[in-house]
N, C-alpha and C positions, 0 to 999 in steps of 0.2 A: 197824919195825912201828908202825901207829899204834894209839890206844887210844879206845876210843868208851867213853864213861859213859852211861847212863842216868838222871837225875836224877828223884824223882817228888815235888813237892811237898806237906806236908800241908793240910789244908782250913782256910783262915783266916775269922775273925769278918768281917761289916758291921755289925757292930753302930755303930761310930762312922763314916760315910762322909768322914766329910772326912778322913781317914786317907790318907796315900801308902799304897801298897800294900807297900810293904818295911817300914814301922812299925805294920802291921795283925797284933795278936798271934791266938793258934790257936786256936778254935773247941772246944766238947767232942769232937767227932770228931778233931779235926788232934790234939790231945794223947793221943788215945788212940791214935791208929791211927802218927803219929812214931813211937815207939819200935821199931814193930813192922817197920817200914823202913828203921830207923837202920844200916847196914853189911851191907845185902843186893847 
């Protein structure tokens, strides 16, 4: 049987653009609302 995930990522800053998108840390929302997603 196979298994499907669903990943939902949290909302990250632009504050700095010349950022890669994988070293762009989390926004006041993405920190709050992370946890609330963490192992759903």
């Amino acid at each position: 049987m196979k298994t499907l995930y669903f990943i939902r990522h949290a909302k990250s800053s632009w504050a700095d653009p010349s950022l890669a998108d994988q070293d762009r840390p989390l926004n006041k929302r993405g920190l709050r609302d992370a946890p609330a997603n963490y192992g759903r």
